[in-house]
DOBABA-922306 format. One record per residue (C-alpha): residue number from 1; residue in three letters; chain; x, y negated, z. Coordinates in steps of 0.001 Angstrom, whole numbers. Layout:
N
   marmar   pakol   banu         u         v         w
      NUM     ALA      A         X         Y         Z
...
This chain:
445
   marmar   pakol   banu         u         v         w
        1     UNK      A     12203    -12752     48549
        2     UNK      A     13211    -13596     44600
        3     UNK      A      9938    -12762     42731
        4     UNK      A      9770     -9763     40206
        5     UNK      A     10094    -11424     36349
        6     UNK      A      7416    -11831     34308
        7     UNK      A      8940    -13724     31076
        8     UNK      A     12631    -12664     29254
        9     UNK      A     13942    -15716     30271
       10     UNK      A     13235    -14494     33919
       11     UNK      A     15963    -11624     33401
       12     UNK      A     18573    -14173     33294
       13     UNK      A     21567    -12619     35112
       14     UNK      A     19738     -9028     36029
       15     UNK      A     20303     -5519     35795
       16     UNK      A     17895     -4431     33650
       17     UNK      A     16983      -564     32215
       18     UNK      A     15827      -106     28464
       19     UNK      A     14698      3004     27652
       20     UNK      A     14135      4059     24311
       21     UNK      A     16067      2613     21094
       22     UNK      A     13836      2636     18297
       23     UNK      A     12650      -553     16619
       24     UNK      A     11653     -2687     19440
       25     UNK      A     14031     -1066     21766
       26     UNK      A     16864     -2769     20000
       27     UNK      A     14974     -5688     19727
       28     UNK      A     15108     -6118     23878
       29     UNK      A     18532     -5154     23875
       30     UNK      A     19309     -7832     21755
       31     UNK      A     17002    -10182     23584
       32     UNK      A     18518     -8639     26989
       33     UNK      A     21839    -10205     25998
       34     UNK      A     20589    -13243     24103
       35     UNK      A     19520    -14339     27657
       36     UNK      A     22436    -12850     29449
       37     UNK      A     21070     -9697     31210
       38     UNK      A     23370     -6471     32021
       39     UNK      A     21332     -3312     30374
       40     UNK      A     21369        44     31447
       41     UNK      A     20125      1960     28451
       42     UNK      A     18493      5497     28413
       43     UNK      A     17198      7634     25636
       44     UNK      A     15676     10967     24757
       45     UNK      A     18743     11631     22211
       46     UNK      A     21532      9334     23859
       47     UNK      A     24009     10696     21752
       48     UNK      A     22264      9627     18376
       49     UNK      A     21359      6769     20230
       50     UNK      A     25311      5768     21108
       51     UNK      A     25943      5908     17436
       52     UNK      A     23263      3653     16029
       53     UNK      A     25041      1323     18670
       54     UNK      A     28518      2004     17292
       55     UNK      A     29321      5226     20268
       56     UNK      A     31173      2618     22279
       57     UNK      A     27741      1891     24817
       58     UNK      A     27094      4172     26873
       59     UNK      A     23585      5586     26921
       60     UNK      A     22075      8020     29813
       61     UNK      A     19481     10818     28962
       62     UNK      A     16344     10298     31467
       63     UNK      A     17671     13262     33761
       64     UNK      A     18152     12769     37444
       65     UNK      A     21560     10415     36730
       66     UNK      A     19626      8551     34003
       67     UNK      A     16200      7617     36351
       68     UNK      A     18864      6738     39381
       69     UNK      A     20134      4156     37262
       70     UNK      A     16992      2818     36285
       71     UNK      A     15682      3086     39669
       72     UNK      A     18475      1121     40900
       73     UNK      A     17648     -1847     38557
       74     UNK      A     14042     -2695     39459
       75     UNK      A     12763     -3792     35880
       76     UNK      A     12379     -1439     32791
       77     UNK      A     11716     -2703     29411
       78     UNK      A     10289       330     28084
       79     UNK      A     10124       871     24268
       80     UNK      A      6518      1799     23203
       81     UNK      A      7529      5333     21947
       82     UNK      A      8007      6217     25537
       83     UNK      A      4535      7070     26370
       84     UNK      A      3706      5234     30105
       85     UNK      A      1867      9010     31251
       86     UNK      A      5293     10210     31428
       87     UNK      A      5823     12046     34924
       88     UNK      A      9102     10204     34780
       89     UNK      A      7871      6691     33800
       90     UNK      A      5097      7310     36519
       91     UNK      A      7433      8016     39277
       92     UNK      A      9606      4702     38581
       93     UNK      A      6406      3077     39152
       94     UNK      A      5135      5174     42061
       95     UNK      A      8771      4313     43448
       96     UNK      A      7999       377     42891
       97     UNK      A     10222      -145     39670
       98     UNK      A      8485     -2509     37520
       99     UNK      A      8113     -1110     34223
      100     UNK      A      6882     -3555     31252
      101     UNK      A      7217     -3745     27249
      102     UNK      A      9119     -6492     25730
      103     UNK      A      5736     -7622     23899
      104     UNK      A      4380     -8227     27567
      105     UNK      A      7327    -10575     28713
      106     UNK      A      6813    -12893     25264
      107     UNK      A      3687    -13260     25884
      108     UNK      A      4000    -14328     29485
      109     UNK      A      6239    -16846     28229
      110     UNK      A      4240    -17905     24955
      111     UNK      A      1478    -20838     24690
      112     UNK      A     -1142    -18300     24243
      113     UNK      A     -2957    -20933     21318
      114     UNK      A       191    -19887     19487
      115     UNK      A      -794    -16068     19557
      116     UNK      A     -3600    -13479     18484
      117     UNK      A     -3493     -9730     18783
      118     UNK      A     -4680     -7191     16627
      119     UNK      A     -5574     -4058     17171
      120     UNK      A     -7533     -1128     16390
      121     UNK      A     -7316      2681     15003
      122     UNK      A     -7208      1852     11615
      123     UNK      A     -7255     -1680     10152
      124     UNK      A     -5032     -3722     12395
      125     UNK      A     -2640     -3640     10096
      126     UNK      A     -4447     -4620      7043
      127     UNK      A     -6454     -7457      9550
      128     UNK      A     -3396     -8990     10678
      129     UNK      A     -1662     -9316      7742
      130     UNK      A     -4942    -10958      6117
      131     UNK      A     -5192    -13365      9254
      132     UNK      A     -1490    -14685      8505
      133     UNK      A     -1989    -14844      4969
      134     UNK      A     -4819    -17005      5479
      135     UNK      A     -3623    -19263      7892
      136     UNK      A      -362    -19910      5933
      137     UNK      A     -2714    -20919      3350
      138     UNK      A     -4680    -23423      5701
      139     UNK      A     -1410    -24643      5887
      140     UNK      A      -340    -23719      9540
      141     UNK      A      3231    -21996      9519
      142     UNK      A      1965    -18405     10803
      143     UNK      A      3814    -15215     11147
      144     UNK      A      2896    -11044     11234
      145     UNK      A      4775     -9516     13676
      146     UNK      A      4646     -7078     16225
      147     UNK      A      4012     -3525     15593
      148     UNK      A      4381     -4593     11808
      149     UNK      A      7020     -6425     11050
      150     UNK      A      9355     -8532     13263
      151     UNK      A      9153     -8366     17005
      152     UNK      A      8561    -12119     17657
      153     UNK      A     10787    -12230     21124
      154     UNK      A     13682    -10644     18497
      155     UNK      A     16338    -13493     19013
      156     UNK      A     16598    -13158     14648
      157     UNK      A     12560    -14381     15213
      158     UNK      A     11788    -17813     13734
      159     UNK      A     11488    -20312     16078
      160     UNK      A      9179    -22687     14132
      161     UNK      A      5927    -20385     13993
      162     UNK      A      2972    -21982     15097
      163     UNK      A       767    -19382     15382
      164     UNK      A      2128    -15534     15252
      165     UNK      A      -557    -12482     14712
      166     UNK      A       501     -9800     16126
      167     UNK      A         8     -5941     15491
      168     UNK      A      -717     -4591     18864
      169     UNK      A      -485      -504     19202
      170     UNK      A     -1773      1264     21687
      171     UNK      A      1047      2492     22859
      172     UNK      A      2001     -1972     23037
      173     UNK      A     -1309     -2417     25207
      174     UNK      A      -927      -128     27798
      175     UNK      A      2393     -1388     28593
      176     UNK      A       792     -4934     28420
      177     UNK      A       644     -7304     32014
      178     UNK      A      -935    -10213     29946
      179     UNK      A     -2734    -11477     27004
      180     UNK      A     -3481    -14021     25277
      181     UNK      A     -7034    -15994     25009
      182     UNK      A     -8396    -14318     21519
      183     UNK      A     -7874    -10504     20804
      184     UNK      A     -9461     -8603     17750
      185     UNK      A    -10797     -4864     17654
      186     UNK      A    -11057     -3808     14086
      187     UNK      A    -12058       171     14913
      188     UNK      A    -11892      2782     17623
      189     UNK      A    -11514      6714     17034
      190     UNK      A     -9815      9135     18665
      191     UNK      A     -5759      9084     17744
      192     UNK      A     -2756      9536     19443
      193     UNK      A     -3740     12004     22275
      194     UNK      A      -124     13677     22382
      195     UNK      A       477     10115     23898
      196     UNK      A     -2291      9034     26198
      197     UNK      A     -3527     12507     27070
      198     UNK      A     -7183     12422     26079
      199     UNK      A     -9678     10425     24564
      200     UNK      A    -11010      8296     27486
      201     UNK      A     -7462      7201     28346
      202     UNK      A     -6473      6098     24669
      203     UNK      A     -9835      4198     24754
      204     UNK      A     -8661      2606     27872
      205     UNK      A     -5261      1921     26869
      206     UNK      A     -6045       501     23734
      207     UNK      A     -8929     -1477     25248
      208     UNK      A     -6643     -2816     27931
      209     UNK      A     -5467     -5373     25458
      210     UNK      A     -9099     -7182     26090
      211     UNK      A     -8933     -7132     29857
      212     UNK      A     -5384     -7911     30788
      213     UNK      A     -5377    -11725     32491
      214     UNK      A     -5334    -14264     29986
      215     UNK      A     -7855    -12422     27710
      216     UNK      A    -11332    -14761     26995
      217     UNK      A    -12590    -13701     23899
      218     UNK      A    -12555    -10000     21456
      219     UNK      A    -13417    -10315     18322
      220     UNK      A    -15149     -7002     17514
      221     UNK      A    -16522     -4980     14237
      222     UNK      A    -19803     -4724     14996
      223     UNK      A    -20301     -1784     12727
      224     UNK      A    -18099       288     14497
      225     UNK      A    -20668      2570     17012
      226     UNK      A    -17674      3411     19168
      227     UNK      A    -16904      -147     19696
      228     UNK      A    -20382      -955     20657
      229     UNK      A    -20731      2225     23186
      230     UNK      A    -17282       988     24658
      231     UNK      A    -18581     -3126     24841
      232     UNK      A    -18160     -2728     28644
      233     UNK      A    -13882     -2310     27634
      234     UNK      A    -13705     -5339     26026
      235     UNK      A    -13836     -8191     28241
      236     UNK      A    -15545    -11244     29265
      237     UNK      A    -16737    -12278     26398
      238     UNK      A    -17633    -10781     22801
      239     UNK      A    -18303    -12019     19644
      240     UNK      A    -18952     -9264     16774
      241     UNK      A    -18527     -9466     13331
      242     UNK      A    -19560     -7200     10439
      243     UNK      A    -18932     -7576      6501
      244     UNK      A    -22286     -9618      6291
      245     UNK      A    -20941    -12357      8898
      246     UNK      A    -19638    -14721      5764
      247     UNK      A    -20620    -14814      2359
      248     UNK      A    -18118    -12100       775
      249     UNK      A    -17482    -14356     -2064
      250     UNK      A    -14741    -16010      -524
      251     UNK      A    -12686    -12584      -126
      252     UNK      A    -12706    -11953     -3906
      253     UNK      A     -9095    -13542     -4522
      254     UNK      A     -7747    -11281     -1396
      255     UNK      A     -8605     -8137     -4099
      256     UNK      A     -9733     -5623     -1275
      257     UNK      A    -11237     -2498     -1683
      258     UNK      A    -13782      -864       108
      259     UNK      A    -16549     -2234      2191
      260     UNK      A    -14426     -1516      5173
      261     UNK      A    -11893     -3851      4294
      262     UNK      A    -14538     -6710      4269
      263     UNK      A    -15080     -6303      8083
      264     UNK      A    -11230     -6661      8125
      265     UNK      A    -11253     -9729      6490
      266     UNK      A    -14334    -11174      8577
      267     UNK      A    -12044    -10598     11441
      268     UNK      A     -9512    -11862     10819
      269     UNK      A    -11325    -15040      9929
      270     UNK      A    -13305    -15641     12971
      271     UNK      A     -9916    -15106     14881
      272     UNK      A     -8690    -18186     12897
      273     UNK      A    -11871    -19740     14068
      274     UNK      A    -11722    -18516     17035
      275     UNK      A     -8142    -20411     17342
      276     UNK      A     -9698    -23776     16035
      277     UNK      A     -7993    -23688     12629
      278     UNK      A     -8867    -26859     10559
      279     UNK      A    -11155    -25555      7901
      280     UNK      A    -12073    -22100      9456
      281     UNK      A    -16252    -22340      8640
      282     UNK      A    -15277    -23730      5070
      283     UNK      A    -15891    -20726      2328
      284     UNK      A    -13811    -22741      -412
      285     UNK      A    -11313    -23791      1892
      286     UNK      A    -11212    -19969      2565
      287     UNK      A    -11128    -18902      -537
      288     UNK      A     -8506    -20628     -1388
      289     UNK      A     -6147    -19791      1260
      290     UNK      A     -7026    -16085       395
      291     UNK      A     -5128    -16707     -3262
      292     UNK      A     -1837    -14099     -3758
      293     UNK      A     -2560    -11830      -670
      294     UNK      A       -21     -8620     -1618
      295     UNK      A     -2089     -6229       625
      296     UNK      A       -99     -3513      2565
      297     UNK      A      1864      -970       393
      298     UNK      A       421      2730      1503
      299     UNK      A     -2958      1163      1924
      300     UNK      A     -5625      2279      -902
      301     UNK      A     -3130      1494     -3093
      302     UNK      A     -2948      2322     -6954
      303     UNK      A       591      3423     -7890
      304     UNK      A       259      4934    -11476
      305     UNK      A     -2031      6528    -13972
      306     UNK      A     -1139      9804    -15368
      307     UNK      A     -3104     11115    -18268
      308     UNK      A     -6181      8978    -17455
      309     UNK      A     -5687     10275    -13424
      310     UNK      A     -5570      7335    -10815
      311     UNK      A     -3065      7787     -8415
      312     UNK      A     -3812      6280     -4774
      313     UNK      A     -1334      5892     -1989
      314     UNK      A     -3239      5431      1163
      315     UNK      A      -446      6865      3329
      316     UNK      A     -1130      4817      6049
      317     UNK      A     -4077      6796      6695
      318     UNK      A     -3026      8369      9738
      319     UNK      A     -6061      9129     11661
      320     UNK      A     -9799     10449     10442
      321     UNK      A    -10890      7264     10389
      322     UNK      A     -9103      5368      7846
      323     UNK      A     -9603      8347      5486
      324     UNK      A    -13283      8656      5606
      325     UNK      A    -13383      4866      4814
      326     UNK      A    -10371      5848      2041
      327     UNK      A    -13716      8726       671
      328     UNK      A    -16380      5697       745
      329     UNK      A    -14569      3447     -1366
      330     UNK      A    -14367      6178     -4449
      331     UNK      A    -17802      7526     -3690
      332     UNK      A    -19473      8587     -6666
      333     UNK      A    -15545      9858     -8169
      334     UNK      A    -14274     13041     -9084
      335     UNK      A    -11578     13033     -6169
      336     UNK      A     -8641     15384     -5451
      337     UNK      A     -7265     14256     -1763
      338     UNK      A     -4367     15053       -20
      339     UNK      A     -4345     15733      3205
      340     UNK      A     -2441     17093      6161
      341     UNK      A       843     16346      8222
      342     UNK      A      2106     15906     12212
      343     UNK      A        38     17668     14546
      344     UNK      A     -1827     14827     17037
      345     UNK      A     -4817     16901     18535
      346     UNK      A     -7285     14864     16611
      347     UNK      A    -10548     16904     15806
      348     UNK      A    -11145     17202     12142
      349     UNK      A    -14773     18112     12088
      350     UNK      A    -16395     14434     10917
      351     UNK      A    -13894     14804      7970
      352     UNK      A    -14574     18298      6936
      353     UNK      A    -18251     17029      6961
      354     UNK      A    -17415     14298      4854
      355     UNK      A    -15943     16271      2274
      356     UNK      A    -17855     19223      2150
      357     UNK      A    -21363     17047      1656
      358     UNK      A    -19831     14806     -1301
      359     UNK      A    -22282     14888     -4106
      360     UNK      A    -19025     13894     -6879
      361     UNK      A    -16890     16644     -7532
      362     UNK      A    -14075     16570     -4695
      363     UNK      A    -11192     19025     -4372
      364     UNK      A     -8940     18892     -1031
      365     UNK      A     -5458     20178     -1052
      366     UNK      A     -3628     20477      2223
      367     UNK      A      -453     20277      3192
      368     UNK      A      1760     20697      6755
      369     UNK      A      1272     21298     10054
      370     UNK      A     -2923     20443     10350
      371     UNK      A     -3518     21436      6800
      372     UNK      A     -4755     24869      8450
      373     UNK      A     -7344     22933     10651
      374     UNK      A     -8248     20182      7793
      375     UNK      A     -8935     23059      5600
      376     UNK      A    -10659     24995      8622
      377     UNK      A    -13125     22010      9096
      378     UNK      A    -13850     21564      5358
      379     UNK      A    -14906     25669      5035
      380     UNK      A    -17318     25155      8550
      381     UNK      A    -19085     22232      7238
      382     UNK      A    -19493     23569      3711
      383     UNK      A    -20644     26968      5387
      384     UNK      A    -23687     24748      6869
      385     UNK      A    -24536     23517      3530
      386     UNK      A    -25762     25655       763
      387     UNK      A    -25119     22885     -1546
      388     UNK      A    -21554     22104     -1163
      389     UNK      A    -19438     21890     -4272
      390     UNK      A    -16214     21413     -2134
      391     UNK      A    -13408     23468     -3219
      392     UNK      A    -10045     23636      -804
      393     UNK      A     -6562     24973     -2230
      394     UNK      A     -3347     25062       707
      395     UNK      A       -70     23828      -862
      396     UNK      A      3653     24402       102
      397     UNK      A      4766     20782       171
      398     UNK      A      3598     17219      -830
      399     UNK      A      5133     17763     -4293
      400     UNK      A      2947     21227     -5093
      401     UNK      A       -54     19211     -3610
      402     UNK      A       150     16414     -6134
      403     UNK      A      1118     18898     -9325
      404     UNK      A     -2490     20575     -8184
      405     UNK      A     -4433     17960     -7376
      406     UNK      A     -3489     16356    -10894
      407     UNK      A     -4293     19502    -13069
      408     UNK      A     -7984     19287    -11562
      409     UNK      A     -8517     15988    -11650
      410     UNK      A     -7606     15303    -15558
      411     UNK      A     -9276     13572    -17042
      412     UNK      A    -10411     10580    -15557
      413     UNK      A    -10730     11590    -11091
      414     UNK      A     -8498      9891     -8318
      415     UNK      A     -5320     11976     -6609
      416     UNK      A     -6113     10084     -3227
      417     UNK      A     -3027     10550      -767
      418     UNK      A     -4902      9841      2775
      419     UNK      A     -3466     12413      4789
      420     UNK      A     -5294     11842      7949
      421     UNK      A     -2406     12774     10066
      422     UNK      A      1339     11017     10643
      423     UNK      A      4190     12282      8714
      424     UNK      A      6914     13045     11377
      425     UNK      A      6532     16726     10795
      426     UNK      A      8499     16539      6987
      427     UNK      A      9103     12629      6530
      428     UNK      A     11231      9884      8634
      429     UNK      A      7913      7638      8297
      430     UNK      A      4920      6862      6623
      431     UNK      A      7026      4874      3983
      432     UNK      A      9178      8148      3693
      433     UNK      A      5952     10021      2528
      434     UNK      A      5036      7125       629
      435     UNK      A      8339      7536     -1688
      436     UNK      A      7974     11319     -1960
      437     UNK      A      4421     10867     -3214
      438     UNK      A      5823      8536     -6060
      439     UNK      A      8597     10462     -6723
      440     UNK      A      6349     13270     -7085
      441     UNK      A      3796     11784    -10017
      442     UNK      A      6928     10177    -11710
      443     UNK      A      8127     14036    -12092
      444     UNK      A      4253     14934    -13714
      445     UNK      A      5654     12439    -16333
């Protein structure tokens, strides 16, 4: 009996399905042919889907024809868009199809000393990004890739990188066989229940990433109290980390804001330790390596001053989370936020708490499809507290939001965009909402 594939180079000759097109979905199409595999490709909009591929593949929608084809090849590379709780991904796998992500066939076929994965409800971007930086800088040829960035099995990837960090989603983890030795968690919140279903399975998906075979060691944030309730999901063996782990002196040249950011940082450094970088317990060495880090456009990032008004895009923000740590690094400022987009289920109350109990003078304007329940949260909690100072204003778009929140925040407060919510109910992307946010103050002007 020929075994079932575990690496890409094991789909040598196959039939293989791909379902879904987006970023990585191309990505193992391309890989599909770079190691001479026959795809079958299905996709919720197959039409629009033909024409990003030039309307001369063919491409099934996952109807009854579309799963018989996929059934009839054995092995689905499933983009991570295509959530795995599906009833039709679960009856390919009921029905013994093997159904895997591209990220999970690299890494079966990677030396896992080459490889760390990141992930987390909010910083795993920011961490990951700070763990390559610093590594080039110890002078070991690293790579970002995965959810951000490049997928490494792309056959465009470098082939020279000696040790990629990868971005690992969700959405990447439950779709995960194996993993490699060191994993980080940077966070854990609820997020993306349209996906998993509910909060325990999102834990458990996410989690995953730490028990899959393979895994050793998590790096964790120890000041995350979900993260230590949930040490039982993150494998054999734990080591946590918190901003105090290192002196903080080192992270100076990275230019970080927020205390939050330091745990990302002390992360991402014990991963390098972890790894058994040269130099990884050396503060100057550290230090040094840290020198001309970019940071992450959308994250707590200034973008202009307007009539003595700081402008902050934080549009990564897409959870509670991130934006309650976005409110803690401006405490004590007069701050006008911006909040509101794509509907995900996500339960608003520890933010309307947040805001309605800041002692600086804070004004939330809401936009989109959970402005209503942003706003709803932020009225309850100030109802509870007779000392609230919290005002909340509803605004047609993202461009009405920003003339508002800079009238009240002249002369001297912070427009903070940290929308707590994604942007696919009015933008393409984050980055989309990013742009209309500076085209938006450059019209104040």
């Amino acid at each position: 009996m020929t075994p079932m594939p575990t690496t890409w180079a094991d789909l040598a000759g196959r039939r293989v399905g791909v379902w879904g097109l987006g970023t990585e979905g191309l990505a193992n199409l391309a890989r599909l042919a770079d190691v001479g595999a026959d795809a079958v490709i299905v996709d919720d909009h197959p039409e629009r889907a033909s024409a990003a591929l030039g309307g001369t593949t063919p491409v099934l929608a996952p109807d009854s024809a579309g799963l018989a084809a996929l059934r009839e090849c054995g092995v689905v590379v499933k983009s991570p868009g295509v959530s795995r709780h599906r009833p039709e991904v679960q009856s390919l796998i009921a029905e013994g199809v093997r159904v895997v992500g591209g990220m999970s066939l690299w890494l079966a076929g990677t030396h896992g000393e080459r490889v760390a994965c990141i992930t987390g409800t909010k910083g795993k971007s920011t961490t990951t990004e700070i763990a390559a930086h610093l590594a080039r800088g110890l002078g070991v040829r690293a790579k970002a890739g995965g959810n951000l960035g490049l997928p490494p099995w792309a056959p465009e990837a470098p082939g020279d990188v000696e040790l990629w960090v990868v971005e690992t989603s969700s959405y990447q983890a439950a779709d995960l066989e194996v993993s490699p030795p060191v994993v980080a968690v940077t966070s854990l919140a609820p997020d993306h229940l349209p996906w998993h279903g509910d909060t325990a399975t999102y834990y458990a998906d996410k989690l995953s990433l730490c028990t899959r075979s393979g895994a050793h060691l998590t790096v964790a944030a120890a000041d995350c109290a979900e993260l230590v309730a949930h040490r039982h999901l993150l494998g054999p063996a734990v080591r946590w980390v918190d901003a105090d782990t290192y002196d903080p002196s080192w992270t100076k040249p990275l230019r970080l804001r927020g205390r939050h950011n330091l745990v990302n940082a002390a992360v991402a450094r014990t991963v390098l330790s972890e790894l058994g970088v040269a130099e990884a317990d050396d503060d100057t060495a550290f230090a040094a390596a840290a020198e001309g880090f970019a940071g992450l456009d959308g994250r707590l990032e200034t973008v202009a001053v307007v009539d003595g008004v700081e402008f902050v895009d934080d549009g990564l923000s897409t959870n509670v989370l991130p934006t309650l740590a976005a409110l803690d690094t401006f405490a004590g400022r007069r701050i006008a936020l911006i909040a509101g987009g794509a509907e995900r289920d996500l339960d608003y109350s520890a933010l309307g708490d947040a805001l309605a109990n800041r002692p600086a003078p804070t004004l939330v304007t809401t936009v989109y499809r959970t402005g209503p329940a942003i706003a709803g949260a932020v009225r309850d909690a100030a109802a509870r507290s007779a000392r609230s100072t919290t005002e909340v204003v509803a605004c047609a778009d993202l461009d009405d939001a920003v003339r508002r929140a800079w009238r009240w925040a002249r002369p001297d407060g912070v427009v903070l965009l940290s929308p707590a919510a994604a942007s696919f109910d009015a933008f393409t992307d984050h980055r989309h909402r990013s742009r209309a946010f500076r085209e938006a103050i450059a019209a104040l002007r």
